[in-house]
N, CA, C and O of each residue as an XYZ file, in Angstrom:
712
protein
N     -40.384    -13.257    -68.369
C     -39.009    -13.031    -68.682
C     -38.427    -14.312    -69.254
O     -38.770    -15.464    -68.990
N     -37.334    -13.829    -70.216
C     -36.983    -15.393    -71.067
C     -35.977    -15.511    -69.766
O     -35.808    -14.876    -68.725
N     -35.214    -17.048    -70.601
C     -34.306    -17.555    -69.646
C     -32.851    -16.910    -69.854
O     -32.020    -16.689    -68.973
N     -32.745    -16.664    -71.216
C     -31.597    -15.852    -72.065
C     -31.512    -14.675    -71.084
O     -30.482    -14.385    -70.476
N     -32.692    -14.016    -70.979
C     -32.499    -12.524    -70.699
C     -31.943    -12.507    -68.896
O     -31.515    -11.470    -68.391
N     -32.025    -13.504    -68.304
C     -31.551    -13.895    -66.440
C     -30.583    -14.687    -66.630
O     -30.017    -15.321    -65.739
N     -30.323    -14.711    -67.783
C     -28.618    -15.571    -67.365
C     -27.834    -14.427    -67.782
O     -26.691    -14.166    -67.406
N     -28.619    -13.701    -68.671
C     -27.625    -12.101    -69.403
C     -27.503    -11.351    -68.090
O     -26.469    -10.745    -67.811
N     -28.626    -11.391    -67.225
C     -28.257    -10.139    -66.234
C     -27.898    -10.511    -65.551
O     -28.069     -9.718    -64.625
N     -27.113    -11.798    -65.024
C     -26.664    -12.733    -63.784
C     -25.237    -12.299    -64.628
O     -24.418    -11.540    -64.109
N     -25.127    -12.631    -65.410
C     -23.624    -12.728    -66.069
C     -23.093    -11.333    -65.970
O     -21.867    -11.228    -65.974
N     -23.924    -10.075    -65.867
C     -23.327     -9.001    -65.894
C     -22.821     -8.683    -64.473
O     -21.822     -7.992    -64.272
N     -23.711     -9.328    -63.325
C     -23.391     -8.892    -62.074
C     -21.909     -9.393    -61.270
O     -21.027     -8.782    -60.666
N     -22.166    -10.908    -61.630
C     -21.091    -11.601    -61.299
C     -20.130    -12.214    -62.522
O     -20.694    -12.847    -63.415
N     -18.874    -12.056    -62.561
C     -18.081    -12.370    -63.610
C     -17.553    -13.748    -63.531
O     -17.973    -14.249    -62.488
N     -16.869    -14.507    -64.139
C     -15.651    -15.464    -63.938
C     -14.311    -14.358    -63.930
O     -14.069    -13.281    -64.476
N     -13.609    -15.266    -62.995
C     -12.092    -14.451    -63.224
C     -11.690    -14.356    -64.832
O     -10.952    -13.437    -65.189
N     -12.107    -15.168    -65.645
C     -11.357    -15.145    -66.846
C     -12.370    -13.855    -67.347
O     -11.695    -13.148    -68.096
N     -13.269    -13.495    -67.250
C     -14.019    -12.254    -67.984
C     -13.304    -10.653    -66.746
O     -13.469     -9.451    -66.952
N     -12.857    -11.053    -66.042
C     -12.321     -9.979    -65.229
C     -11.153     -8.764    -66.240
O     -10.339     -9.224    -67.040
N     -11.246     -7.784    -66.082
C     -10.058     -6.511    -67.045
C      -9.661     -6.548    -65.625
O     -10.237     -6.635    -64.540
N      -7.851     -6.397    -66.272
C      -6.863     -6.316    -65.408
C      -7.206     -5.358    -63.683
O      -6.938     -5.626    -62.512
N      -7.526     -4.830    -63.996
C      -7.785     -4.039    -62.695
C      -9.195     -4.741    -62.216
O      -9.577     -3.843    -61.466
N      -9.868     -5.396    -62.171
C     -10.820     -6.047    -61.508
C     -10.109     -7.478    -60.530
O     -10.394     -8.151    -59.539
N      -8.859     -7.354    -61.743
C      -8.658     -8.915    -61.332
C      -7.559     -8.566    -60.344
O      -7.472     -9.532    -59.586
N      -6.670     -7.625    -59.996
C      -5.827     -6.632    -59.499
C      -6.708     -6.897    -58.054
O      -6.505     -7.618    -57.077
N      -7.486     -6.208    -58.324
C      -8.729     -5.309    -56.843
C      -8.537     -6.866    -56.299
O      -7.674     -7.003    -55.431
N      -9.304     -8.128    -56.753
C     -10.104     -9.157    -56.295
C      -8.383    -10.206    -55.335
O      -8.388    -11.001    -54.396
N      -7.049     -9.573    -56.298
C      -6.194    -10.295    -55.298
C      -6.122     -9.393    -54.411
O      -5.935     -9.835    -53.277
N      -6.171     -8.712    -54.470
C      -5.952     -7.233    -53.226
C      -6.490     -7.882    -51.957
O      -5.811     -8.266    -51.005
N      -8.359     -7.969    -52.144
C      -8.947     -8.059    -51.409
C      -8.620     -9.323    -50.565
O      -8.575     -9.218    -49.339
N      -8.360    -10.685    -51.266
C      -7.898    -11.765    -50.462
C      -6.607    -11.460    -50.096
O      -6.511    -12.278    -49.181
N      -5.792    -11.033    -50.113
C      -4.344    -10.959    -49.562
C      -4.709    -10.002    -48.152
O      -4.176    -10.180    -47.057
N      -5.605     -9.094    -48.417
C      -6.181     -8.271    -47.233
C      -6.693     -9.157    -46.226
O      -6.173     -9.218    -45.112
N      -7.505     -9.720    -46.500
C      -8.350    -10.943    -45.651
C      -7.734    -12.181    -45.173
O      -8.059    -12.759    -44.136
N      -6.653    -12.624    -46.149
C      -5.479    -13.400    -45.250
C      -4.879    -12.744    -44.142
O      -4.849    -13.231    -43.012
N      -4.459    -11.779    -44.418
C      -3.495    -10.762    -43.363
C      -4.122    -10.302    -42.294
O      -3.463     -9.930    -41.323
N      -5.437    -10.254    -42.296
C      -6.454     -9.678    -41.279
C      -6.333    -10.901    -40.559
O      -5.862    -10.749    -39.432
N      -6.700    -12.397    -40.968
C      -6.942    -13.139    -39.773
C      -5.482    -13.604    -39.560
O      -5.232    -14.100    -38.462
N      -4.290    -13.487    -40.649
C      -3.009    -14.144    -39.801
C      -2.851    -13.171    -38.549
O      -2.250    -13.562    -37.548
N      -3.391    -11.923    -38.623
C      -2.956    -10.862    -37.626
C      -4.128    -10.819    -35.958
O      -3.889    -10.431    -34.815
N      -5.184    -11.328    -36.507
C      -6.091    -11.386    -35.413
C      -5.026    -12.765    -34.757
O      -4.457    -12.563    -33.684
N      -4.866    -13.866    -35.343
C      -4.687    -14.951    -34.800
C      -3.516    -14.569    -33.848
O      -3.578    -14.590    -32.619
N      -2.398    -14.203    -34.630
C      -1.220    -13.751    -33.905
C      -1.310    -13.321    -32.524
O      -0.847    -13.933    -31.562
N      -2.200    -11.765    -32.488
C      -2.322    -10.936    -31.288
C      -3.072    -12.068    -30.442
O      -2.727    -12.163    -29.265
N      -3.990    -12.874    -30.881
C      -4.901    -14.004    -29.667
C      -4.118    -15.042    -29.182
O      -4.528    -15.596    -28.162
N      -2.929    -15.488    -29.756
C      -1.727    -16.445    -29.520
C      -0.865    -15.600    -28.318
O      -0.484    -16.218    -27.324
N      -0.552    -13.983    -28.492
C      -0.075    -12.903    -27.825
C      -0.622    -13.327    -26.191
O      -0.150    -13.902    -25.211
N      -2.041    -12.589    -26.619
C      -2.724    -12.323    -25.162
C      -2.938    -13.886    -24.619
O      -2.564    -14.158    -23.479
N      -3.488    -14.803    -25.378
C      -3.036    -16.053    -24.465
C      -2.117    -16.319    -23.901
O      -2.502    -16.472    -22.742
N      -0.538    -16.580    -23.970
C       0.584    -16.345    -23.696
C       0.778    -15.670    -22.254
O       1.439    -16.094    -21.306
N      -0.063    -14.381    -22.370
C      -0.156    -13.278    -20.915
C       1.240    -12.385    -22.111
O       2.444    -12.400    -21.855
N       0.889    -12.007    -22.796
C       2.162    -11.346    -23.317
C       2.955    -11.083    -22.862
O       3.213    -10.094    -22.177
N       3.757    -12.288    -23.276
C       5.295    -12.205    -23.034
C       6.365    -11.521    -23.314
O       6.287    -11.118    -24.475
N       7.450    -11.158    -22.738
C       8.208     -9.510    -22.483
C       7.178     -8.915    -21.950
O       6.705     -8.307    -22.910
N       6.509     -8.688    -21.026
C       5.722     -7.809    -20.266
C       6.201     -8.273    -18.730
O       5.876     -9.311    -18.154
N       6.775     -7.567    -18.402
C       6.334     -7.965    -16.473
C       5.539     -7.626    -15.785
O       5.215     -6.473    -15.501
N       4.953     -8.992    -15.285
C       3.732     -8.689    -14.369
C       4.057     -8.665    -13.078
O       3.036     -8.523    -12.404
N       5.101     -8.746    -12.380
C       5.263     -8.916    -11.155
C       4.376     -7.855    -10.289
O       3.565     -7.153    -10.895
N       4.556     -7.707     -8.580
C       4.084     -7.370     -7.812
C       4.042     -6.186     -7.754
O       5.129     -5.701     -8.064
N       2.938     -5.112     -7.380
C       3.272     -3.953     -7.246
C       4.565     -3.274     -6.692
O       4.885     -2.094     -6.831
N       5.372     -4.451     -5.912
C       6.213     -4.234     -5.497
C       7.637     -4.079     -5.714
O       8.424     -3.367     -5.090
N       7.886     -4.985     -6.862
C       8.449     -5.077     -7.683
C       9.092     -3.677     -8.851
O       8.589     -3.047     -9.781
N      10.353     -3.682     -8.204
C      10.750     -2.164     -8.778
C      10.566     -2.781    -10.570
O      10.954     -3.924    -10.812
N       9.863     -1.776    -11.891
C       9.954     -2.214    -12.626
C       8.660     -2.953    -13.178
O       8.293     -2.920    -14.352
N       8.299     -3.336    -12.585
C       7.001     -4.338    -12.946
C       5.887     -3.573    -13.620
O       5.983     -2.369    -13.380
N       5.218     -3.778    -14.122
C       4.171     -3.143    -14.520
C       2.955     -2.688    -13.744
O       2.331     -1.686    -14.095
N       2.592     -3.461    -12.624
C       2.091     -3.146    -11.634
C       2.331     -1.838    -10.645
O       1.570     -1.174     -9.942
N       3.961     -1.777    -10.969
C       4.332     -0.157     -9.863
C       4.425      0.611    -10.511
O       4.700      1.693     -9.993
N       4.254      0.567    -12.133
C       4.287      1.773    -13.338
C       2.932      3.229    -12.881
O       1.701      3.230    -12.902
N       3.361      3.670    -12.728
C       2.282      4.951    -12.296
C       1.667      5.402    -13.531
O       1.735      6.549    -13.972
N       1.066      4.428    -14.054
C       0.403      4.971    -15.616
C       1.433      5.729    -16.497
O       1.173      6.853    -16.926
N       2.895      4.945    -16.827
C       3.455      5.590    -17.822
C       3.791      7.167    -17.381
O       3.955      7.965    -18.305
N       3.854      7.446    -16.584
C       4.377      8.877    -16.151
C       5.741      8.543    -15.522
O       6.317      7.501    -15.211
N       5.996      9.741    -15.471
C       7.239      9.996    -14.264
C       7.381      9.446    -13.134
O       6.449      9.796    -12.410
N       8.267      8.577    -12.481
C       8.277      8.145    -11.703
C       9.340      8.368    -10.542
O       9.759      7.468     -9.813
N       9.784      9.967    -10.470
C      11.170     10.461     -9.671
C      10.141     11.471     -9.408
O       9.116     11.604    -10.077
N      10.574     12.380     -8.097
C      10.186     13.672     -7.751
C      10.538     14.392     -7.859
O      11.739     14.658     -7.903
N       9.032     15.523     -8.020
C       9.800     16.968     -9.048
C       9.360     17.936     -7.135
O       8.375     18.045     -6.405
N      10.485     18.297     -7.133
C      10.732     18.333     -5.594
C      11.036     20.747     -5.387
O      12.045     21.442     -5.504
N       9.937     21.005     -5.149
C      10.320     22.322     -4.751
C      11.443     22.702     -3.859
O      11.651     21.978     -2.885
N      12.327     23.919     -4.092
C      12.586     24.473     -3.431
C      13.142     24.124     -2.264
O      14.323     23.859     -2.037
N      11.929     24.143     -1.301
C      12.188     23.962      0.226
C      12.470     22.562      0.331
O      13.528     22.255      0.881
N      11.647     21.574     -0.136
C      12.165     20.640     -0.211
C      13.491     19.969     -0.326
O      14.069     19.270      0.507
N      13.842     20.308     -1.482
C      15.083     19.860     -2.298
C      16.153     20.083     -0.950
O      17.055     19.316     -0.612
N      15.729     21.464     -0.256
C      17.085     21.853      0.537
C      17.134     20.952      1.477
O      18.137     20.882      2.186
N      16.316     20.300      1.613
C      15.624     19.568      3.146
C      16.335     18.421      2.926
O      16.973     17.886      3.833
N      16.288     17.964      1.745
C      16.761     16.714      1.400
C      18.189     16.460      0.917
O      18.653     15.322      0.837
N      18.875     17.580      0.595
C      20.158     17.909      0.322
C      20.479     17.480      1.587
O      20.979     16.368      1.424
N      20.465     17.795      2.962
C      20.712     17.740      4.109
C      20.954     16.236      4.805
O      21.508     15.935      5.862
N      20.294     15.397      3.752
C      19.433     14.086      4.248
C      20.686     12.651      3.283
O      20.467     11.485      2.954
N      22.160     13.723      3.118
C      22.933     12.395      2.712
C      22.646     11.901      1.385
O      22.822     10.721      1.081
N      22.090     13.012      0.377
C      21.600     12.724     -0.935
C      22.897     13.333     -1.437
O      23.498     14.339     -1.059
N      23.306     11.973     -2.906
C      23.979     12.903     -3.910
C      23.688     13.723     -4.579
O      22.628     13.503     -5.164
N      24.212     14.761     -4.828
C      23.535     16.227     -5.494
C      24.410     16.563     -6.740
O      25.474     17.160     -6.577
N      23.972     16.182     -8.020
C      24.411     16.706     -9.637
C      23.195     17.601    -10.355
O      21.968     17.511    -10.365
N      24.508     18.827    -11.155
C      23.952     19.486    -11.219
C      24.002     19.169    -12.970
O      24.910     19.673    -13.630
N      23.464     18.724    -13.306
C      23.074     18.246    -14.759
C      23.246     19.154    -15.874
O      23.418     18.707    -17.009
N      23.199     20.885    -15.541
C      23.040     21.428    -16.758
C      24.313     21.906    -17.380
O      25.354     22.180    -16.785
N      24.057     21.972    -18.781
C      24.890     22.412    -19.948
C      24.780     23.483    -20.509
O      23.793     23.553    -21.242
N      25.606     24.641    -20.444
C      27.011     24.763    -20.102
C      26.720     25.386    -18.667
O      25.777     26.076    -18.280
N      27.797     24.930    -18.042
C      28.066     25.789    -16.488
C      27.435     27.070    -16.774
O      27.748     27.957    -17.568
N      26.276     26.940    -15.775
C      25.697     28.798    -15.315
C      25.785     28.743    -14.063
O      25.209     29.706    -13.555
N      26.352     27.894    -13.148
C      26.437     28.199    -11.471
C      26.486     27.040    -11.073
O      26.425     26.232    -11.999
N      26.578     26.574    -10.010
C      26.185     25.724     -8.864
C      25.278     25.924     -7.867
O      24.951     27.111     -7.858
N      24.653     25.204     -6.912
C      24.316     25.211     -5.900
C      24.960     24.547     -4.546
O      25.053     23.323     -4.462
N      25.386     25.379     -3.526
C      26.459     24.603     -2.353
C      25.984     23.448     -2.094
O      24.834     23.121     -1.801
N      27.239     22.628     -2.255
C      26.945     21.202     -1.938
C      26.617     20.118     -2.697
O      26.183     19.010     -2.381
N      26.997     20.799     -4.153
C      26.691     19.795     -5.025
C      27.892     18.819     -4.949
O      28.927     19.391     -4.609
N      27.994     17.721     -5.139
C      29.215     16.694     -5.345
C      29.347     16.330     -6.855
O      30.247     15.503     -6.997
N      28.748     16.675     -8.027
C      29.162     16.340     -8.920
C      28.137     16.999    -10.143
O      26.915     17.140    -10.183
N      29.189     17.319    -11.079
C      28.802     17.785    -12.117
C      29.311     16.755    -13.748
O      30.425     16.528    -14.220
N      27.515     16.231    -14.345
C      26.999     15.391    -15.328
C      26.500     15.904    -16.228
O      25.780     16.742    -15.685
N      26.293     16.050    -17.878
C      25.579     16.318    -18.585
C      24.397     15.500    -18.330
O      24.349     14.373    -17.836
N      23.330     16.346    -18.801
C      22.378     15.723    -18.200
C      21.934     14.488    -19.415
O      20.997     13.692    -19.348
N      22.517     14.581    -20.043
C      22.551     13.196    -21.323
C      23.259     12.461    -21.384
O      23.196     11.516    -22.170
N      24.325     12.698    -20.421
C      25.429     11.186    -20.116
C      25.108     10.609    -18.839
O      25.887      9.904    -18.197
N      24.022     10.902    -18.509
C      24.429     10.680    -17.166
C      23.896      9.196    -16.527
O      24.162      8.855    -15.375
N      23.198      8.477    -17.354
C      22.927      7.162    -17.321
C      24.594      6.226    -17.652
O      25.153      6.188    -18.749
N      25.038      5.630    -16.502
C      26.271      4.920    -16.410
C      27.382      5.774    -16.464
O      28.355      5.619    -17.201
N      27.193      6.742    -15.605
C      28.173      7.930    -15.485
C      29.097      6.973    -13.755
O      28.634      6.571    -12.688
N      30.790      6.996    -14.479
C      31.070      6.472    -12.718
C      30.690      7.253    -11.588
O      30.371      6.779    -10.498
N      30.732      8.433    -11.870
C      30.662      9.159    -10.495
C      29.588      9.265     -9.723
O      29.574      9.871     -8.652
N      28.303      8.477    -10.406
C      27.138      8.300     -9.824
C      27.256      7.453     -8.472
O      28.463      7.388     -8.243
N      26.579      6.801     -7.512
C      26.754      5.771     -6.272
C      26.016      4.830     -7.472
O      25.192      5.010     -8.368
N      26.889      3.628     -6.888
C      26.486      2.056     -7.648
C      25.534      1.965     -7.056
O      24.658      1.853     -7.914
N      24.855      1.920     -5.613
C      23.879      1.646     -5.358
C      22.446      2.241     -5.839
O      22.279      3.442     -5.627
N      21.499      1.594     -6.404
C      20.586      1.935     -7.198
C      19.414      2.477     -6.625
O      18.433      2.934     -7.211
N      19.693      2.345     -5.052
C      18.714      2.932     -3.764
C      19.338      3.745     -3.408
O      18.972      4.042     -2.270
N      20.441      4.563     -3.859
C      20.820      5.795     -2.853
C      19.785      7.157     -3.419
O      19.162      7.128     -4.480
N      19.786      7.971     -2.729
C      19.094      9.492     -3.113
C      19.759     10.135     -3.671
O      20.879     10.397     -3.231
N      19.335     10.597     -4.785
C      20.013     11.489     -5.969
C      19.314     12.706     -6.055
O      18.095     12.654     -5.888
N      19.783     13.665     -6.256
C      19.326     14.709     -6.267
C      19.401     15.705     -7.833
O      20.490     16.167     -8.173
N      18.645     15.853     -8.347
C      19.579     16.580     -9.883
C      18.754     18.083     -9.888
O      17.747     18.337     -9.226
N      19.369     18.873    -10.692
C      19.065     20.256    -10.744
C      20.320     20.642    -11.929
O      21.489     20.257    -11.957
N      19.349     21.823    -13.153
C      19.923     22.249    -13.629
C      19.328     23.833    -13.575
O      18.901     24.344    -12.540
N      19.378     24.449    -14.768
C      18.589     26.124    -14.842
C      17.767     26.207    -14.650
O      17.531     27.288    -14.111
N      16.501     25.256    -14.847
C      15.023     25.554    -15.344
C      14.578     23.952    -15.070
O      15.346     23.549    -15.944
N      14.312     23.412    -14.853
C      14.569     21.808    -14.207
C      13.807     21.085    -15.880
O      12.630     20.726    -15.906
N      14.371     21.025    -16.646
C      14.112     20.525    -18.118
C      14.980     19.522    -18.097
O      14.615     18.367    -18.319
N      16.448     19.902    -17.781
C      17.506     18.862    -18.103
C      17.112     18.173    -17.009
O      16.660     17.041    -17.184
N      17.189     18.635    -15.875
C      17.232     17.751    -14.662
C      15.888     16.825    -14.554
O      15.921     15.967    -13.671
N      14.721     16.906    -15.351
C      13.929     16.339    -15.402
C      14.324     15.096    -16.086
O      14.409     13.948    -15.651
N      14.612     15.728    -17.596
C      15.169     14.403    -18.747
C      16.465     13.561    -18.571
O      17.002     12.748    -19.323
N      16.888     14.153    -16.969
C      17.818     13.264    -16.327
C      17.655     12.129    -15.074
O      18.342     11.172    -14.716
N      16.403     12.729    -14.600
C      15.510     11.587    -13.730
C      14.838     11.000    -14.488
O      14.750      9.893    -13.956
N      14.201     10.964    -15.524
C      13.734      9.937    -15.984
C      14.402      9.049    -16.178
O      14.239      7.951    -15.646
N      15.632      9.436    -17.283
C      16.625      8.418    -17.786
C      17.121      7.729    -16.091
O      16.757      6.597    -15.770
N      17.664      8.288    -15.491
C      18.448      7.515    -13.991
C      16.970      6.359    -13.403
O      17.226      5.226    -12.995
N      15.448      6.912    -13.465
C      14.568      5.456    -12.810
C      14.348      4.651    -13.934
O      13.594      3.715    -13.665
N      14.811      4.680    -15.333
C      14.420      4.354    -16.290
C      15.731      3.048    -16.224
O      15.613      1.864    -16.542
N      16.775      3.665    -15.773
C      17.817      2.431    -15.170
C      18.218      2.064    -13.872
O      19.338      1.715    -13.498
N      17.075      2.193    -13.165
C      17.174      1.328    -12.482
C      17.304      2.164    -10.793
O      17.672      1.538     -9.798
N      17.019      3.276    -10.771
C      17.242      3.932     -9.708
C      15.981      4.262     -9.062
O      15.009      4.290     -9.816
N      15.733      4.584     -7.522
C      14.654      4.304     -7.203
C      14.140      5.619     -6.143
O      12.978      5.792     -5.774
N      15.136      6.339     -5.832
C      15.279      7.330     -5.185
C      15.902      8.391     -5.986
O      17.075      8.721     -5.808
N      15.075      8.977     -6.939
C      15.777     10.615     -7.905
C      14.484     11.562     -7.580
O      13.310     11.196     -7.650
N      15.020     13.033     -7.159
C      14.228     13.534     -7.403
C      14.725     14.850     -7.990
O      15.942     14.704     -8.103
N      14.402     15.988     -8.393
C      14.870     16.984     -9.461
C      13.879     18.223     -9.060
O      12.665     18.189     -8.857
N      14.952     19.530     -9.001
C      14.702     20.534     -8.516
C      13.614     21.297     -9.155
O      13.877     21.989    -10.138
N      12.595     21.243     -8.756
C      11.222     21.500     -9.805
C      11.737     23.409    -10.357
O      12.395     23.986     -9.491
N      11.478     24.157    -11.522
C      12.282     24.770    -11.223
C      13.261     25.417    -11.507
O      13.170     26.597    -11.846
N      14.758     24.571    -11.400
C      16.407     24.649    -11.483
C      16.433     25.578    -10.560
O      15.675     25.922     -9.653
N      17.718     26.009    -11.070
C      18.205     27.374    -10.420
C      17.690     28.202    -10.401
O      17.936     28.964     -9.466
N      16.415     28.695    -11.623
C      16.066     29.700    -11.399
C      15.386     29.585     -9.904
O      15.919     30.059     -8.901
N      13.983     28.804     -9.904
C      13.487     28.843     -8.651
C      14.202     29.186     -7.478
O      13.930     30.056     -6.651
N      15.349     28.225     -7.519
C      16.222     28.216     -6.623
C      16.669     29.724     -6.188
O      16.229     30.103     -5.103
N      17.261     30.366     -6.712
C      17.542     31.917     -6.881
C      16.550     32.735     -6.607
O      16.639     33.717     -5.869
N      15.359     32.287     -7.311
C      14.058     33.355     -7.005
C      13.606     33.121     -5.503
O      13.076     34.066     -4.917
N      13.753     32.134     -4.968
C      13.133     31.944     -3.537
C      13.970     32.291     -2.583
O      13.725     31.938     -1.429
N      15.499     33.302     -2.982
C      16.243     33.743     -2.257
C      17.620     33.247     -1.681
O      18.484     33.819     -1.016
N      17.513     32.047     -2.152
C      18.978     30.713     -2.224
C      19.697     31.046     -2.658
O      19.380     31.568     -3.727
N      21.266     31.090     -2.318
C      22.021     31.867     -3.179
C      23.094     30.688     -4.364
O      23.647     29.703     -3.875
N      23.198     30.949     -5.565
C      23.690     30.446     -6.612
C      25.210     30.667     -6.796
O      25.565     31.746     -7.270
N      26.095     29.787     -6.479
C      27.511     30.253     -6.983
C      27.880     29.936     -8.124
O      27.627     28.880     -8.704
N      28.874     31.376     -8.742
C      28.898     31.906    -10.183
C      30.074     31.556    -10.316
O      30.702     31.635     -9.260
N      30.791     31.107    -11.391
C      32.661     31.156    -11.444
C      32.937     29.686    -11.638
O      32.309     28.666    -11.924
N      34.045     30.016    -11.378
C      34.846     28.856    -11.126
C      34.060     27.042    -11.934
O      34.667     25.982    -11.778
């Protein structure tokens, strides 16, 4: 093989930027702007986790809040049957009935909340350890109303697994009116 003919086929494989057509030369910044961004971004997240990533709380399992007492990202209020709920109504719990629009009560409720205002509602107890009780028709609202209430800060919610219907179906009676 001549020498002409391996510098011809070297030259075809690999270019200079100046023999590059616009879209070769396009692709080739692409690719380094990709490969900058890949390691500014590895570096970043390894600066992160060194740190112990910060805004995270690690405190004690004990620790209302902490990441440690997080129950794997679930719910963290009780979805409380029936018999229960009544048991605990009994037990000096505030009782709101969360749902929208009025379809009844249950005796003994002390207060009626949309179940979407009800994060910094006054009529709630300031204390963030008292027992709350919520219930609406079908326990949907009253669910998406215990979350929001341990989500600020409350530590005792639990919600009529349910609503009213259950409530009604297990023979409890529902007041209509007023």
């Amino acid at each position: 093989m001549m020498m002409g003919d391996a510098t011809t086929c070297r030259r075809s494989i690999v270019r200079m930027p100046s023999e590059l057509d616009p879209v070769d030369r396009l692709m080739q910044h692409i690719g380094r702007a990709l490969a900058v961004a890949g390691v500014a971004a590895g570096a970043l997240f390894l600066a992160y986790m060194t740190l112990g990533m910060p805004g995270m709380d690690h405190g004690p399992a004990g620790d209302p809040g902490s990441m440690a007492s997080m129950d794997h990202g679930s719910m963290t209020y009780a979805s409380l049957p029936v018999d229960e709920f009544d048991a605990r109504m009994s037990q000096d719990a505030f009782v709101v009935n969360v749902h929208r629009p009025y379809e009844g009560e249950i005796d003994g409720t002390d207060a009626f909340i949309d179940f979407d205002d009800i994060v910094g509602d006054q009529r709630l107890p300031s204390d963030t350890d008292s027992s709350i009780l919520l219930y609406c028709a079908s326990g949907r609202m009253s669910a998406t109303a215990a979350d929001a209430l341990v989500s600020a800060g409350y530590t005792h919610v639990g919600h009529l697994e349910g609503g009213m219907e259950a409530w009604e179906a297990s023979g409890m009676p529902i007041r209509r009116g007023s």
